[in-house]
C-alpha positions as CSV (number, residue, x, y, z in Angstrom):
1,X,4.8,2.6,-1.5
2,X,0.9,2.5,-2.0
3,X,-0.4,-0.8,-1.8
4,X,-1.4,-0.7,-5.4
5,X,2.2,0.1,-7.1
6,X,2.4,1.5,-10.5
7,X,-1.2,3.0,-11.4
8,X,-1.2,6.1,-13.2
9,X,-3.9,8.3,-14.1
10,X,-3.4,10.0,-17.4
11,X,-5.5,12.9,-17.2
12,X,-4.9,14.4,-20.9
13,X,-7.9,15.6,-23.5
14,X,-5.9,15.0,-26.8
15,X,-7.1,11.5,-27.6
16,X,-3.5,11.1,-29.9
17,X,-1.5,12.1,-27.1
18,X,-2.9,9.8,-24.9
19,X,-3.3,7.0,-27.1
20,X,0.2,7.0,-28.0
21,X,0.8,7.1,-23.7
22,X,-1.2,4.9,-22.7
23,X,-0.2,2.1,-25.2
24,X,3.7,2.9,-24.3
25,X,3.4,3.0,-20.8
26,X,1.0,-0.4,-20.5
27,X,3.7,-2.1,-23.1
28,X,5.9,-1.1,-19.8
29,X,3.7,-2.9,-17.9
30,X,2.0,-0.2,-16.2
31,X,-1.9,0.1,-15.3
32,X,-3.0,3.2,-16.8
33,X,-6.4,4.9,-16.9
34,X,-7.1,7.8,-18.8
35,X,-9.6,10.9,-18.1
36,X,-9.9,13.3,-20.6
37,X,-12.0,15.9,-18.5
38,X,-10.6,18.2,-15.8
39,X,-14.3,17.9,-13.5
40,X,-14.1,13.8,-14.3
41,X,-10.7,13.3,-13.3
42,X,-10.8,15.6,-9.8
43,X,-14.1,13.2,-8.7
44,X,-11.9,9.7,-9.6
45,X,-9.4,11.4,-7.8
46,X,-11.3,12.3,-4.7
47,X,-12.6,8.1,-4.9
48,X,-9.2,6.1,-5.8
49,X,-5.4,6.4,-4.8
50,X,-3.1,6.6,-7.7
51,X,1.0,5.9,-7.6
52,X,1.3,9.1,-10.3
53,X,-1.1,11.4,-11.6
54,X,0.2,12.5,-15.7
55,X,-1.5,16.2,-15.8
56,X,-2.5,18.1,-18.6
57,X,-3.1,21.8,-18.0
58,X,-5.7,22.4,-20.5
59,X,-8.7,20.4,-19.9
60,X,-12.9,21.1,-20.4
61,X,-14.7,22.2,-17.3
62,X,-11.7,22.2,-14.9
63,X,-8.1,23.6,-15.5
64,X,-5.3,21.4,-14.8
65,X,-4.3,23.5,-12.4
66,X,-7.7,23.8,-10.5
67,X,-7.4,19.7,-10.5
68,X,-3.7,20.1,-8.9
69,X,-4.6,22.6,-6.1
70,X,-7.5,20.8,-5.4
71,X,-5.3,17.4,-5.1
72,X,-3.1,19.2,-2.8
73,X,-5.6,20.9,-1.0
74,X,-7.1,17.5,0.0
75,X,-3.1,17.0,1.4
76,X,-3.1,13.8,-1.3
77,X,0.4,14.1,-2.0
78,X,0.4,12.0,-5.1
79,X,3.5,13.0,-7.4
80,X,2.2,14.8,-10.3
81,X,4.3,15.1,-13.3
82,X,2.9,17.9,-15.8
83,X,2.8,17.4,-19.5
84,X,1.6,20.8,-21.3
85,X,2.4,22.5,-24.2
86,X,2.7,25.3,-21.9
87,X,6.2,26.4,-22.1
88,X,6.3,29.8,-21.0
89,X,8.6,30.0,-17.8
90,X,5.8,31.8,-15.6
91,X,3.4,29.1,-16.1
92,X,6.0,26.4,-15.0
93,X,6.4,27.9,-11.8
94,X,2.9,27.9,-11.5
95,X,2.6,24.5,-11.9
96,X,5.4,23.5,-9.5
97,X,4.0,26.4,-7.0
98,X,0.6,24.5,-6.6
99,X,2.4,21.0,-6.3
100,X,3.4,19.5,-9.4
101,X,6.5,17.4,-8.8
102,X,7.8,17.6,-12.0
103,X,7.3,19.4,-15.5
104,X,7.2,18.0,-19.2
105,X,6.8,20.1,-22.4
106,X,4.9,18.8,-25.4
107,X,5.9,17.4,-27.7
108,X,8.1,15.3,-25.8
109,X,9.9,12.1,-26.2
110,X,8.4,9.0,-25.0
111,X,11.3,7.4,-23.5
112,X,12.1,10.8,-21.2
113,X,8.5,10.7,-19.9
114,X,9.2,7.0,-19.0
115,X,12.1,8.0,-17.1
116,X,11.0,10.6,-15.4
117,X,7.6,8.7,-14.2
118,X,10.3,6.1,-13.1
119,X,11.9,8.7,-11.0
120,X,8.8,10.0,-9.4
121,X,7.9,6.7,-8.5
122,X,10.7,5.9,-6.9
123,X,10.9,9.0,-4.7
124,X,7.4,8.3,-3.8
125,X,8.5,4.8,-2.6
126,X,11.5,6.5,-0.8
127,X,14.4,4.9,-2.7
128,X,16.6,7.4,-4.2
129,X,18.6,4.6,-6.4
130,X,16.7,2.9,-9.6
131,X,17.9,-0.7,-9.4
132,X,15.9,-3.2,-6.9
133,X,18.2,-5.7,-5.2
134,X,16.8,-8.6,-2.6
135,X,17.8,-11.9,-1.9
136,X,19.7,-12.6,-4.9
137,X,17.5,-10.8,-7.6
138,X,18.2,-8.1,-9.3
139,X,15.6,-5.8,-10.7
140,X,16.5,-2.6,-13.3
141,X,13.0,-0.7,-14.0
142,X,14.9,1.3,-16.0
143,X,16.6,-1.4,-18.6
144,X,13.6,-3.4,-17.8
145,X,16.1,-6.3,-16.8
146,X,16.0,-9.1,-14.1
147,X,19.0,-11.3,-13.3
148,X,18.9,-14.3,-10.6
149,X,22.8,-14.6,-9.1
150,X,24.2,-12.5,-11.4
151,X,22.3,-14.7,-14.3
152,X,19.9,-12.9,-17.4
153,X,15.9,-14.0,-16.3
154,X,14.0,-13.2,-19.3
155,X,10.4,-12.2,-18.0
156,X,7.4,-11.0,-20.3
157,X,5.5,-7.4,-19.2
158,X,3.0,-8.4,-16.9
159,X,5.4,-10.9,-15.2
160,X,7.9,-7.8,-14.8
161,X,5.4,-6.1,-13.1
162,X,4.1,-8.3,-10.9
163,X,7.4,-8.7,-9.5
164,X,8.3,-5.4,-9.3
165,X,5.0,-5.1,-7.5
166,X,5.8,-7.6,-4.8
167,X,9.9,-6.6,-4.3
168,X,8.7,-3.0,-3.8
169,X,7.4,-4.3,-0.8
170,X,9.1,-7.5,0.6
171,X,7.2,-9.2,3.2
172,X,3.7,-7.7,2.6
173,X,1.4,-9.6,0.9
174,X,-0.7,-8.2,-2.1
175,X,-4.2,-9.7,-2.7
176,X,-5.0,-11.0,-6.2
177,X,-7.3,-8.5,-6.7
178,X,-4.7,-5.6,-5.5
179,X,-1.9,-7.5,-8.1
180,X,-5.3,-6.8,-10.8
181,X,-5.2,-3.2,-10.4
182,X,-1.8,-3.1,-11.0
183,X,-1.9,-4.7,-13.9
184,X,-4.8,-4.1,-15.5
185,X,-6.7,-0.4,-16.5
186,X,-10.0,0.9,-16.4
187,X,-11.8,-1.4,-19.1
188,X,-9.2,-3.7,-19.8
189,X,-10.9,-7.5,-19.9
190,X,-9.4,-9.5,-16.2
191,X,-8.5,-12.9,-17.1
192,X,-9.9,-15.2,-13.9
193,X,-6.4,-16.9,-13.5
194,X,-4.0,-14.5,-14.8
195,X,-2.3,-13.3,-11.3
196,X,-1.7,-16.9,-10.8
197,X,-0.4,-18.0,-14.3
198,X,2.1,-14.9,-13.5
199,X,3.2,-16.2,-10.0
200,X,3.6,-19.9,-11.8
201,X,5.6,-18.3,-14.5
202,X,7.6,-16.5,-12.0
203,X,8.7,-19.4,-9.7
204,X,9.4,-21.3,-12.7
205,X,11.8,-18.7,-13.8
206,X,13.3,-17.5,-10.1
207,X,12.7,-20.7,-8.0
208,X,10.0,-22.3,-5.9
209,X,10.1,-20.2,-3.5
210,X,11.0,-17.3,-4.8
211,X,7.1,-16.0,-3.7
212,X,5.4,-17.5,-0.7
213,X,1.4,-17.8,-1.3
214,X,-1.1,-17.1,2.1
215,X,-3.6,-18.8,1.0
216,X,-6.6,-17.2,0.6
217,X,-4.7,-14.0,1.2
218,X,-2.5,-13.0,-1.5
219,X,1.7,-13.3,-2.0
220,X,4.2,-11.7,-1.0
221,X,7.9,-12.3,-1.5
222,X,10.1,-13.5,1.5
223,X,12.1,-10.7,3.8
């Protein structure tokens, strides 16, 4: 897994559609930036690593498909997941042919699109199975649920996905600023102590030391 889990690019030029993403998917507890031009969002690409690029095929100044080959070309092997309202059957093969992962039709549901990010993210982490289980925590993107010994641990958003941030990868440590990206989107105001009112919240809720700090490094959760 990248070491900045769970950004997405949306890359989508309806400002409705990707309002209405956007505010589901960070309610999720996602980082999401959005591009709304196809030449804009293949230079961002070229500059920063995403965990899943959300592709619209019709965009100014570069097709959707232009951006995808290009991504491919460059051997970035982000998973891409499609949303078009493109629906004729030759023109989702050609979006799978140049590399798209997967392939959603407009209008779509937003709870499907959740679940299938979910699924891309996972095989782009290498786990086939959705539910995250280490040293006595239990962790259900899906249901958005954390139990602690088989006990409910009610977390809020940003403390979900700081966890699931840090179990994703037990043993490394994530800097605070590298926890920040995940959590936060382009123009979205940083609080200077939020990573660490998150860990606080967390160790309250899982146990002391639940998350081991390297101080001056970053945190990681124990192997």
């Amino acid at each position: 897994m990248p070491t900045k889990p769970m950004r997405v690019l949306l890359i989508e030029d309806d400002r409705m559609i990707a309002e209405g993403v956007r505010t589901a998917l960070r309610q999720e507890g996602y980082a999401v930036d959005w591009l709304a031009d196809g030449r804009d969002a293949d230079t961002s690409l070229r500059a920063t690593r995403f965990d899943c690029i959300l592709l619209d095929l019709g965009l100014p100044r570069m097709d959707g498909l232009q951006v995808l080959r290009a991504l491919r070309g460059r051997g970035d092997d982000t998973p891409v997941l499609i949303l078009t309202a493109r629906d004729a059957v030759p023109e989702r093969v050609a979006g799978l042919d140049a590399g798209a992962d997967d392939y959603l039709i407009k209008p779509f549901d937003l709870d499907e699109l959740s679940a299938r990010l979910r699924s891309l993210l996972r095989r782009g982490a290498g786990r086939a199975e959705p539910v995250i289980e280490h040293r006595g925590i239990r962790m259900d993107p899906a249901t958005r649920e954390v139990r602690l010994q088989d006990r409910p641990v009610r977390l809020s958003a940003r403390e979900f996905a700081v966890l699931e941030a840090l179990l994703r990868r037990p043993g490394t440590v994530l800097s605070r600023a590298q926890l920040e990206e995940h959590l936060y989107g382009w123009g979205e105001e940083v609080e200077s102590n939020a990573v660490e009112v998150y860990i606080h919240g967390l160790r309250r809720k899982l146990g002391s030391d639940s998350i081991r700090t390297l101080r001056g490094v970053g945190y990681s959760v124990p192997t």
